[in-house]
ZAPAVO-158810 format. One record per residue (C-alpha): residue number from 0; residue in one letter; chain; x, z, y. Coordinates in Angstrom, 3 decimals. Each point is the difference from the previous one (the first is absolute). Layout:
! ZAPAVO-158810
<r NUM, a, A, <X, Z, Y>>
...
//
This chain:
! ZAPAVO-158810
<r 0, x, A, <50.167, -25.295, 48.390>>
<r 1, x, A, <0.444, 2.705, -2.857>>
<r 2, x, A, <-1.029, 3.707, 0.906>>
<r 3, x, A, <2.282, 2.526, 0.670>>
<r 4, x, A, <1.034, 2.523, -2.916>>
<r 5, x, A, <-0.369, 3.142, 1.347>>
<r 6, x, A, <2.382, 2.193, -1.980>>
<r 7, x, A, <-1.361, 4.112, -0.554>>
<r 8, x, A, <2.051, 2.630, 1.572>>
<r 9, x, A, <1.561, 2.301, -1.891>>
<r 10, x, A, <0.063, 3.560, 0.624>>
<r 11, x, A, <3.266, 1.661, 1.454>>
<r 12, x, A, <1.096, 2.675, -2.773>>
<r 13, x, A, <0.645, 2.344, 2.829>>
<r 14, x, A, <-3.639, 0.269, 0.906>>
<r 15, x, A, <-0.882, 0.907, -3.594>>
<r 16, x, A, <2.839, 2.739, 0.183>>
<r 17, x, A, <-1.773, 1.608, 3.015>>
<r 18, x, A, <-3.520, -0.075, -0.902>>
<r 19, x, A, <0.678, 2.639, -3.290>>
<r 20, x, A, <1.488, 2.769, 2.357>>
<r 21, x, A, <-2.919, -0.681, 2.564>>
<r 22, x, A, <-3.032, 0.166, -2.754>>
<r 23, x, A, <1.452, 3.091, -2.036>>
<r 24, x, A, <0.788, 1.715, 3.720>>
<r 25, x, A, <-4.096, -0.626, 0.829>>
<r 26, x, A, <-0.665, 1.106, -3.388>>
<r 27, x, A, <1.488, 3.154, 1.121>>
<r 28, x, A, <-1.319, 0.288, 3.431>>
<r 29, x, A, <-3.468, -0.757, -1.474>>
<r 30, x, A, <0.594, 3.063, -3.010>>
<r 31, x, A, <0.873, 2.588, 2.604>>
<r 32, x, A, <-2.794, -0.919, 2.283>>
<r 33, x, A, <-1.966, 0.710, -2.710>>
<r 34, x, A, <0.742, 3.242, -1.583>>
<r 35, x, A, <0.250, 1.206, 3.593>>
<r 36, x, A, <-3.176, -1.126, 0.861>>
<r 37, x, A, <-1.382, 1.856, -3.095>>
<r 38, x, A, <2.237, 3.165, 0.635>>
<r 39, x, A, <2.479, -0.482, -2.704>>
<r 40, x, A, <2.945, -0.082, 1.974>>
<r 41, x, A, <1.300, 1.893, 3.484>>
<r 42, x, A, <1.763, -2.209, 1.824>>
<r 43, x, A, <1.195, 3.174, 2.088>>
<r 44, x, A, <2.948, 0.499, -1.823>>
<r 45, x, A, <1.209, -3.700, 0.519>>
<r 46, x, A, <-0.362, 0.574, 3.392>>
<r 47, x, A, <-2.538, -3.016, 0.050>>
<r 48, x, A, <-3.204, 1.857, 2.001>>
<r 49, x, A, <1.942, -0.026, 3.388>>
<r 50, x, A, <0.960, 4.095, -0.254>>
<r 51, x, A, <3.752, 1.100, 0.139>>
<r 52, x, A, <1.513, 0.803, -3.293>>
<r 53, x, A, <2.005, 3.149, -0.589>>
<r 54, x, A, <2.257, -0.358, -2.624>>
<r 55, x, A, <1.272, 3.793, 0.530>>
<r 56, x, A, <-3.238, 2.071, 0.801>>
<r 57, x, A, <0.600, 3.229, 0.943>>
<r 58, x, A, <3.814, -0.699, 1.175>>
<r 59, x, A, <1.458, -0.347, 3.371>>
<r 60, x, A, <2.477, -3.384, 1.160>>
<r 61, x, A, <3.528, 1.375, 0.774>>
<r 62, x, A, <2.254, -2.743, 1.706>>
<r 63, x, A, <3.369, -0.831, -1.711>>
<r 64, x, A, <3.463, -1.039, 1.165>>
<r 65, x, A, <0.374, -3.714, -1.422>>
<r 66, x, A, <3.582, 0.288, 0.135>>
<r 67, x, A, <2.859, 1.813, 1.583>>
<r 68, x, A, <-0.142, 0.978, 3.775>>
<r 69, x, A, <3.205, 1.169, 1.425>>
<r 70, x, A, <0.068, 3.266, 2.360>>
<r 71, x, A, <-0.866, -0.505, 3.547>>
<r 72, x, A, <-1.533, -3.595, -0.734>>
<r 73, x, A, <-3.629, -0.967, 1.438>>
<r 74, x, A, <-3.170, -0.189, -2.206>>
<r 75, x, A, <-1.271, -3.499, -0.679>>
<r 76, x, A, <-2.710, -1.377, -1.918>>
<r 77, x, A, <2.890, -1.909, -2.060>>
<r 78, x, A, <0.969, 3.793, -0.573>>
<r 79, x, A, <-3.199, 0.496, -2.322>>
<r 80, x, A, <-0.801, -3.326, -1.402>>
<r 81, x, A, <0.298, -0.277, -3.499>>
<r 82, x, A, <1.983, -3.847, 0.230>>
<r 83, x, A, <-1.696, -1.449, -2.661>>
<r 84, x, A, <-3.659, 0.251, 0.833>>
<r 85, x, A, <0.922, 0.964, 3.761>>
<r 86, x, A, <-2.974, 2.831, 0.128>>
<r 87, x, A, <1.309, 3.606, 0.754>>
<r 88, x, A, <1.005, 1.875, -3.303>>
<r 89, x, A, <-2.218, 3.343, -0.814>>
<r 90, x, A, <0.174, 2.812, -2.360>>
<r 91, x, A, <-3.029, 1.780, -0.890>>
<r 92, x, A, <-0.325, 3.635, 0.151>>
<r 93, x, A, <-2.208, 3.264, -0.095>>
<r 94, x, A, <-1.370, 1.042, 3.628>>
<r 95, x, A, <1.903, 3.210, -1.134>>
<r 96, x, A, <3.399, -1.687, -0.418>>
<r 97, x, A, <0.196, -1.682, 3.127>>
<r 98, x, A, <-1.229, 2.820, 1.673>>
<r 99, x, A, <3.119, 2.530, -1.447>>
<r 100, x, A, <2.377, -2.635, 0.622>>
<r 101, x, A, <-1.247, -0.813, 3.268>>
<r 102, x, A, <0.084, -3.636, -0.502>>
<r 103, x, A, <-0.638, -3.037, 2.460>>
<r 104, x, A, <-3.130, -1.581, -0.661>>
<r 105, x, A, <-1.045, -2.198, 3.192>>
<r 106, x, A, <2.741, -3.433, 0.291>>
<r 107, x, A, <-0.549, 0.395, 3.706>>
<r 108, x, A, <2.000, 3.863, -0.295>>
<r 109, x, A, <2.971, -1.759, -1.390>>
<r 110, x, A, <0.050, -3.446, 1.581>>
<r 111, x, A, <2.540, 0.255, 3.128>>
<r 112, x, A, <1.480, 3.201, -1.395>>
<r 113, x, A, <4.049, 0.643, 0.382>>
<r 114, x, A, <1.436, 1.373, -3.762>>
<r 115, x, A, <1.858, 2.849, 0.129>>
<r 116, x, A, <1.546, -0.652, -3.109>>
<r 117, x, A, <0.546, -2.445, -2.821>>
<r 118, x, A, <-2.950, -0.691, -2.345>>
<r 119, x, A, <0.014, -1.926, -2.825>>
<r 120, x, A, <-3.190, -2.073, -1.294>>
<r 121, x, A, <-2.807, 1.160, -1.674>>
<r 122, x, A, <0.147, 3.326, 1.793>>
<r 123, x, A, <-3.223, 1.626, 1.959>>
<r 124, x, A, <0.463, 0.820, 3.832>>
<r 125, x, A, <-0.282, 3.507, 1.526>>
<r 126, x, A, <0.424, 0.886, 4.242>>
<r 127, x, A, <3.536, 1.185, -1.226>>
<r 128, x, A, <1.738, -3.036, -0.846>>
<r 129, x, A, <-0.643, -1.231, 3.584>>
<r 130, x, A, <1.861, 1.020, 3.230>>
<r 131, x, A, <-2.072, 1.253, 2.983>>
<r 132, x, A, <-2.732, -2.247, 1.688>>
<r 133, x, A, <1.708, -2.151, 2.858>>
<r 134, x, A, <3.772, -0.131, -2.025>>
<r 135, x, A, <1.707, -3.286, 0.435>>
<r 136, x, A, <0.611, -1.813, -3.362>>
<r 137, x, A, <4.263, -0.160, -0.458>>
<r 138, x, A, <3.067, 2.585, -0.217>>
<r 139, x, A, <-1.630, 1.340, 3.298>>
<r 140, x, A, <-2.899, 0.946, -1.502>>
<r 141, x, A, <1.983, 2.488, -2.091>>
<r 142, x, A, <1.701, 1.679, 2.672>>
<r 143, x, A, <-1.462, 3.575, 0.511>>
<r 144, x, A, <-1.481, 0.617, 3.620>>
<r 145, x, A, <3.199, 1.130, 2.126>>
<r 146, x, A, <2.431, -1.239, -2.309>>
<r 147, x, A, <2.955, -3.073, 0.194>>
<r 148, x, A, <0.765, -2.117, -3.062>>
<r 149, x, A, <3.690, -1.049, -0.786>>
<r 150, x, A, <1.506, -2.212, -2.373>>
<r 151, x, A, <2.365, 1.865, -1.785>>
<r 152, x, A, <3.044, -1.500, -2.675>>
<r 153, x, A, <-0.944, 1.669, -3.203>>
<r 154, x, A, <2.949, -0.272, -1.452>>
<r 155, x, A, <1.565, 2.514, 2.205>>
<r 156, x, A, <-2.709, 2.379, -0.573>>
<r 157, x, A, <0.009, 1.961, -3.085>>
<r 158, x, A, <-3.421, 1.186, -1.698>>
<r 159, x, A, <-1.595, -3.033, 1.579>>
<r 160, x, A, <-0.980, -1.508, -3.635>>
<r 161, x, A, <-3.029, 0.855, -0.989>>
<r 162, x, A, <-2.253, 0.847, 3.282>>
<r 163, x, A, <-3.243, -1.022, 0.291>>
<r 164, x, A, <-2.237, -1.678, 2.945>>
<r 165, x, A, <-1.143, 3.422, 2.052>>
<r 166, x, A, <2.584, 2.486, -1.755>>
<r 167, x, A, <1.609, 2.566, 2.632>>
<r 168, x, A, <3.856, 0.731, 0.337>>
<r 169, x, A, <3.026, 1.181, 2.084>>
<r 170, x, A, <3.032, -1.541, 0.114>>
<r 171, x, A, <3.046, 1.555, 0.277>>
<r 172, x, A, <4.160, -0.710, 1.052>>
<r 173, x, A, <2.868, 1.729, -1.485>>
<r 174, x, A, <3.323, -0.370, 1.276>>
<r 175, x, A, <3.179, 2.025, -1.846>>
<r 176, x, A, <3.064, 0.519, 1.926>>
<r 177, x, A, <3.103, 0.435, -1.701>>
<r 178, x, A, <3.026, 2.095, -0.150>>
<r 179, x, A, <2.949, 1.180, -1.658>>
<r 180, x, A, <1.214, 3.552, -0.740>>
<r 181, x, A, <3.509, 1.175, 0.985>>
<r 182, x, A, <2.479, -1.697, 2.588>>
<r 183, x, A, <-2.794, -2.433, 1.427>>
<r 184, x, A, <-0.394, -0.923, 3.589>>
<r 185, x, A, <-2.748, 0.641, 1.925>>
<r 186, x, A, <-0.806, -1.926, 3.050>>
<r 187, x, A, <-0.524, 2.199, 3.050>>
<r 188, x, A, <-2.276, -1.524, 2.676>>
<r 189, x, A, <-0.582, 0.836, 3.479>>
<r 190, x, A, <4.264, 0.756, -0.080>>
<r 191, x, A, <1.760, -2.526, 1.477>>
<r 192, x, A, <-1.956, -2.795, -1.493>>
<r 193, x, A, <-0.096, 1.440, -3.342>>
<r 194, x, A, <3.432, 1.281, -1.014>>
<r 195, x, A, <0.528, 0.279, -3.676>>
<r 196, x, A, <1.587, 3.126, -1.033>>
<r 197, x, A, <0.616, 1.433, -3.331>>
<r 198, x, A, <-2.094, 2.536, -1.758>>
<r 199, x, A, <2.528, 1.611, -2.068>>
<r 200, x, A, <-1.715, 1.147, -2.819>>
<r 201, x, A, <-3.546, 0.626, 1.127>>
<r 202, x, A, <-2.978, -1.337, -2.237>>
<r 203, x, A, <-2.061, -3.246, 2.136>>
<r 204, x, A, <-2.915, 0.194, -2.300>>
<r 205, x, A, <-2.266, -2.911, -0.809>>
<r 206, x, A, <-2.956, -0.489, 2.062>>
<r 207, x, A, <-3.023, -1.884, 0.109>>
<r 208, x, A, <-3.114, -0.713, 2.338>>
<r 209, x, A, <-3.364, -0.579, -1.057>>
<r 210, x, A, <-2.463, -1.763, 2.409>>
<r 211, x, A, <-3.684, -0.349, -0.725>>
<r 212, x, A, <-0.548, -3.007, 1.885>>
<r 213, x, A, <-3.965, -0.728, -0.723>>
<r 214, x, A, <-2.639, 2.676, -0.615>>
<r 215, x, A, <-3.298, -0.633, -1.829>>
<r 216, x, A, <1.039, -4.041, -0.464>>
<r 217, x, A, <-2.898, -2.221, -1.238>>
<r 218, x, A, <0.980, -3.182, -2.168>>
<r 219, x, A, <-1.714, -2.756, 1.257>>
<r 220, x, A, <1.214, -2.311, -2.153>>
<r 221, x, A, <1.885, 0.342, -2.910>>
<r 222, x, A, <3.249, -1.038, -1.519>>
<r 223, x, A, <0.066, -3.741, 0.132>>
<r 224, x, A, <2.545, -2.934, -0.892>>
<r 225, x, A, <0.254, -3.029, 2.258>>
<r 226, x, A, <2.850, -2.548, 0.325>>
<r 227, x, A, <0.535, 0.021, 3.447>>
<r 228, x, A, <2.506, -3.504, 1.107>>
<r 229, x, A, <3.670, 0.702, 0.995>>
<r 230, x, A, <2.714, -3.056, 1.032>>
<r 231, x, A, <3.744, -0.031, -0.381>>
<r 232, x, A, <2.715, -2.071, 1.152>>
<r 233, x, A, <3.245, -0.613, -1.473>>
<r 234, x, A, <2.346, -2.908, 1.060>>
<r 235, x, A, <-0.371, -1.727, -3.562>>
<r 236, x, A, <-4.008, -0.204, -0.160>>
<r 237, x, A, <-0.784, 0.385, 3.508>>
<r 238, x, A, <-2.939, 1.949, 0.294>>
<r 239, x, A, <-2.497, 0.961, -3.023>>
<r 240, x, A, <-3.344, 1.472, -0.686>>
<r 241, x, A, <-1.091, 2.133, -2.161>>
<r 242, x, A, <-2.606, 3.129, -0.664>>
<r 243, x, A, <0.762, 3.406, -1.159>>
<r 244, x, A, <-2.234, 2.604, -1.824>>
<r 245, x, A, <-1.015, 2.734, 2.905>>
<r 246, x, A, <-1.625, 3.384, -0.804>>
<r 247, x, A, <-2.207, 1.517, 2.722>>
<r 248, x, A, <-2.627, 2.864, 0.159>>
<r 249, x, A, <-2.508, 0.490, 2.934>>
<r 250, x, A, <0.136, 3.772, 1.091>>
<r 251, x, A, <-2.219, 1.041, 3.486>>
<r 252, x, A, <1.670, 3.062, 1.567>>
<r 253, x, A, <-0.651, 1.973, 3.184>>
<r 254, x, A, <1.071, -1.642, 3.250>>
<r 255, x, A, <2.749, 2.216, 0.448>>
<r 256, x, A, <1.258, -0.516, -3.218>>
<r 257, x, A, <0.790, -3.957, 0.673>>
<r 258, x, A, <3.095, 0.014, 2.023>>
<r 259, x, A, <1.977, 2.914, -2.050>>
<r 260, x, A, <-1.156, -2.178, -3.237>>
<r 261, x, A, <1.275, -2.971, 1.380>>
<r 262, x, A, <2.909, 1.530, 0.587>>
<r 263, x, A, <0.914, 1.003, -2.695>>
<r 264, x, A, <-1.133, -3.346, -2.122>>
<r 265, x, A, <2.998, -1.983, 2.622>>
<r 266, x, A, <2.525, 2.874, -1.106>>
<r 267, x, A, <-0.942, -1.482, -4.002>>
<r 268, x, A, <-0.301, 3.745, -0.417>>
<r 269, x, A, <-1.333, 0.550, -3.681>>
<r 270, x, A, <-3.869, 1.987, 0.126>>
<r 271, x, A, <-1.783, 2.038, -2.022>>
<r 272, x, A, <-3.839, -0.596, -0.699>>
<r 273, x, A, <-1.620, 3.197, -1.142>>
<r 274, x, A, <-3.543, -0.511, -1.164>>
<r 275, x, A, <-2.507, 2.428, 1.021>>
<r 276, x, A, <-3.026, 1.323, -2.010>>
<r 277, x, A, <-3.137, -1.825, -0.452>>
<r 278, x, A, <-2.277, 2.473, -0.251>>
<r 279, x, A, <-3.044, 0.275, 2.391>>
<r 280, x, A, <1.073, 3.847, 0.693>>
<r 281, x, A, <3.888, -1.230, 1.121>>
<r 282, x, A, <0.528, 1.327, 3.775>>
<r 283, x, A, <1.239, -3.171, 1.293>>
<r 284, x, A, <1.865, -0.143, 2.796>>
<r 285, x, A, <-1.029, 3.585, 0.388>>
<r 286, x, A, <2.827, 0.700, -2.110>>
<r 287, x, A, <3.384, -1.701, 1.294>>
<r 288, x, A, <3.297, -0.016, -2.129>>
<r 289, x, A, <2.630, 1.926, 1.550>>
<r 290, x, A, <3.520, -1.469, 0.304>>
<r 291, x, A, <3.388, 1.910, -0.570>>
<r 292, x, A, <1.193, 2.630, 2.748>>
<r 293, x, A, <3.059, -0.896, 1.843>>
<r 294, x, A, <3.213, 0.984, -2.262>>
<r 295, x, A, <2.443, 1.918, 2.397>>
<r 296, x, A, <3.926, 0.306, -1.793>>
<r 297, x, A, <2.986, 1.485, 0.947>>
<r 298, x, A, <3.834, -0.713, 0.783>>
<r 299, x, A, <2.778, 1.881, 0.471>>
<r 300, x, A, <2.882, -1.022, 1.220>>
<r 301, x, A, <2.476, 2.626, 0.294>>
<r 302, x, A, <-1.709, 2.774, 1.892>>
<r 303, x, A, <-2.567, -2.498, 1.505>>
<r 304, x, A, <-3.060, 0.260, -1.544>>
<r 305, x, A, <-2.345, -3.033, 1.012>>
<r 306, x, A, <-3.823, -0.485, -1.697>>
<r 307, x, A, <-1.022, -3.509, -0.112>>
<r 308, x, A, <-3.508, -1.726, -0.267>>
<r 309, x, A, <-1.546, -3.045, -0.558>>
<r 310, x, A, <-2.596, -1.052, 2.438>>
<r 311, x, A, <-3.110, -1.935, -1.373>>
<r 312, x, A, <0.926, -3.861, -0.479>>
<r 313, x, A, <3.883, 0.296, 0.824>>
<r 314, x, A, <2.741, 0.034, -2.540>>
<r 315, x, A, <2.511, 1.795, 2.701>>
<r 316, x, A, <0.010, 3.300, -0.422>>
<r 317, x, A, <-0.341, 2.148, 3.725>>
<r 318, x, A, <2.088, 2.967, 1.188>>
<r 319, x, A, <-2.745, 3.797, -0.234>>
<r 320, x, A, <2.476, 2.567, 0.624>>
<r 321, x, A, <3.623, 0.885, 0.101>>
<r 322, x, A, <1.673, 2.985, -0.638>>
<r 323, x, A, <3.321, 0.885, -0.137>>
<r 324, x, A, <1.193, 2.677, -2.847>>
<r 325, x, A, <1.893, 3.006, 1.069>>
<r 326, x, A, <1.536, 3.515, -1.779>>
<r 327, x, A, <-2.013, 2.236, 2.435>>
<r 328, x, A, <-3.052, -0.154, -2.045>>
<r 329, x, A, <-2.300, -2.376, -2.224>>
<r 330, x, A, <-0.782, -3.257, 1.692>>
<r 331, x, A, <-2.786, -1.389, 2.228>>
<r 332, x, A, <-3.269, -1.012, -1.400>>
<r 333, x, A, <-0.768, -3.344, -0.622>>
<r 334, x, A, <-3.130, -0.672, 0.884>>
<r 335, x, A, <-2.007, -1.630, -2.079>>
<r 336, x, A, <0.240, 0.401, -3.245>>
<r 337, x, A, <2.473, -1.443, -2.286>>
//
């Protein structure tokens, strides 16, 4: 029987490749242990003897916004996390500099916070930019304590462009009435169910009423866009779908300022925003904007004098006073003022 030929094994070249990286790493494990056994080297500053390393000594860790929080949204971690490495983004500063601009330095005084406004990343975090302790995250968060929110069409209020989250406002209705001069008729109520007689050649002046409907407003939320789904029907294409471009501002008013508002939004009347100053020294609602005094005018129809007015939120004008002209003397007085 002839022996068995053992054949040698042969080396994998993969084996070969890993030993160089592992002797020239122990080569350098070995050199270090060395010079820091003889005092050569500090391995403090590699952070290699166990003891925290302070890359900014003397500076104090100011928390970042990692990207862009809208206003009355909810602090979260994912709020502060830089996405890349996922660990909370800092700035560095002076214990003076945080100090003067009051900054947040603790994650747990920001965590579970409500914004008050919209801040973009890489910005530091003061008490100011959140609402009170205990506000619900949302629109409702923004509503000031006592007021209503409504959801107004922009594009029926004038000025609207432009406001910011917080910015204060009244909002006003204007309503002309018109008229012609010479040989127009005038429409007499309360007289038989509103005769029309002729007014010869007496002068019906134009007149208009303005109503401040909100005082002091607050804009929740400013002017948006959203497509907001209507249908229609015709008998060719039955019914279709489609969305429409909507403009909408979020205003909170006083209670009592709801229904007239309303009101006045179903009448499509046209309003008025008129900003109000921004200062920190502006009265508020201290100071209300007054509206226009009732406009009285007069008729005269033959020797009848009659003065007119127009009542707040009604386009027929009401009887004040009649008087009737005569040649005894100079006539009657009128009342009100003309």
């Amino acid at each position: 029987m002839s022996p068995v030929t053992r054949r040698p094994r042969r080396r994998s070249p993969v084996g070969r490749m890993l030993m160089v990286p592992a002797v020239l790493f122990l080569g350098v494990g070995v050199t270090i242990g060395g010079l820091w056994a003889a005092g050569g080297i500090d391995l403090s500053a590699l952070g290699l003897n166990g003891e925290p390393v302070d890359p900014h000594p003397g500076k104090t860790a100011v928390p970042l916004s990692a990207r862009e929080i809208p206003a009355y949204a909810k602090i979260t971690r994912d709020d502060l996390l830089n996405p890349q490495t996922f660990a909370p983004t800092y700035v560095y500063m002076d214990p003076e500099a945080v100090e003067q601009r009051k900054a947040l330095t603790q994650l747990s005084d920001i965590l579970g916070h409500v914004m008050a406004h919209d801040k973009k990343p890489g910005y530091l975090f003061t008490a100011e930019d959140f609402l009170p302790e205990g506000s619900r995250p949302g629109i409702v968060g923004g509503i000031p304590p006592g007021k209503r929110a409504l959801t107004l069409d922009a594009s029926n209020i004038n000025g609207a462009y432009g406001l910011r989250v917080g910015d204060h406002l009244d909002l006003i209705a204007a309503k002309a009435y018109g008229a012609r001069r010479g040989g127009n008729l005038v429409t007499r109520p309360g007289r038989g169910g509103g005769p029309v007689i002729p007014a010869g050649g007496a002068v019906f002046s134009t007149q208009s009423e303005v109503r401040v409907l909100v005082q002091d407003g607050v804009v929740v939320q400013p002017m948006t866009t959203r497509m907001k789904p209507v249908s229609y029907a015709s008998l060719t294409r039955g019914r279709t779908h489609r969305q429409i471009p909507v403009q909408e501002i979020v205003v909170a008013v006083n209670p009592g300022e709801v229904a007239p508002l309303m009101q006045a939004m179903c009448a499509e009347a046209e309003l008025q925003a008129v900003a109000r100053s921004g200062h920190p020294d502006d009265p508020g609602e201290k100071q209300a904007t007054p509206a226009t005094p009732p406009r009285f005018m007069e008729t005269m129809v033959g020797t009848e004098r009659t003065v007119l007015t127009f009542p707040p939120g009604s386009a027929v004008p009401q009887i004040v006073e009649t008087s009737v002209e005569t040649d005894a003397g100079p006539p009657e007085a009128a009342g009100p003022g003309s």
